[in-house]
N, C-alpha and C positions, 0 to 999 in steps of 0.2 A: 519501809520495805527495801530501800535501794542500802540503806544502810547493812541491814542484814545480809543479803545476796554480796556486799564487799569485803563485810566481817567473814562469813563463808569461803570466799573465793582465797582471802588471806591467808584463813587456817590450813585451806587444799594446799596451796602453794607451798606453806611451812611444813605440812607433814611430807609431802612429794622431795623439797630439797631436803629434810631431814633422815628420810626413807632411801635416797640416792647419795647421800655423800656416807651413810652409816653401813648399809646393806649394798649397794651397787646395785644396777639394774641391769647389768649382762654377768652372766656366769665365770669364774673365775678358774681356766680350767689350770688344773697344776700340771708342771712341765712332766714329761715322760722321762725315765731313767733312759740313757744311754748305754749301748754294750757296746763295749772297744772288744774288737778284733785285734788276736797277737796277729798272726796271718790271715794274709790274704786268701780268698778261695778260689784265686786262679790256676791257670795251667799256664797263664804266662811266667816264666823266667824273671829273676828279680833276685835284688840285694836287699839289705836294708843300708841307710847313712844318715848321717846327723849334721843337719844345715848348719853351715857356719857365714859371720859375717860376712853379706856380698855376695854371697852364690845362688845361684838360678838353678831352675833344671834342667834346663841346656849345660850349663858350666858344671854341674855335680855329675850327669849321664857321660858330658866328653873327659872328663877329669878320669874317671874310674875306666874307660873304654875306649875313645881316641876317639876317632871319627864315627859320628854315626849313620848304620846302612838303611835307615827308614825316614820318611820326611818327620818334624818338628811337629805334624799335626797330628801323625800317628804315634807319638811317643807322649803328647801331653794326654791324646785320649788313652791310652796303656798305664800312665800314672793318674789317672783318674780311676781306672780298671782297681789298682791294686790300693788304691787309697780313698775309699768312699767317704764323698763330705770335703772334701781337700782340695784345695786352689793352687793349682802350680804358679799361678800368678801371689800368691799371698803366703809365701814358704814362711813357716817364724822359724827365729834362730834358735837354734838349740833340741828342736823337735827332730824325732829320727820320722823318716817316711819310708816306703817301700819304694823304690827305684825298679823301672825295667832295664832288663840286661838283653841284650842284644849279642851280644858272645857267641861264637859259633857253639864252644863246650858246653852254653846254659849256666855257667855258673850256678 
């Protein structure tokens, strides 16, 4: 008897890891499409620029503007505004972002 209940328990255990490494036991959900925005849908003011080696977004916003009139925490949450999904901390090189402009004209 104790023989059978181990031959049993074996075969569970082999259909179970067999069953889990072939089918999976959690649901496999497939990634969602993404939809890129040409523009933003703000009413904030904005350029667009293309990161080059070394620059931040302090150094691209004073580069195109000079000194800027609002503090550093309202301008990363403003390029957050116009760029959903995007790390001003994590700019890659080569990618255009949308930049706010601060200009009296609005550019």
């Amino acid at each position: 008897m104790k023989k059978i209940a181990v031959a049993l328990f074996i075969f569970a255990l082999i259909i179970s890891v067999y069953t889990d490494l072939t089918k999976g036991t959690l649901p496999v959900s497939k990634p969602g499409f993404a939809v890129a925005k040409t523009e933003p849908s703000s009413e904030l003011p904005f350029y667009k620029a293309t990161v080059q080696p070394g620059q931040t977004l302090l150094s691209i916003v004073e580069q195109n503007q000079g000194a800027i009139p609002v503090p550093i925490k309202k301008m990363v949450e403003d390029f957050q505004v116009l760029n959903p999904g995007a790390s001003p901390e994590k700019l890659q090189i080569g990618k255009e972002y949308f930049f706010p402009s601060y200009s009296k004209e609005g550019s």
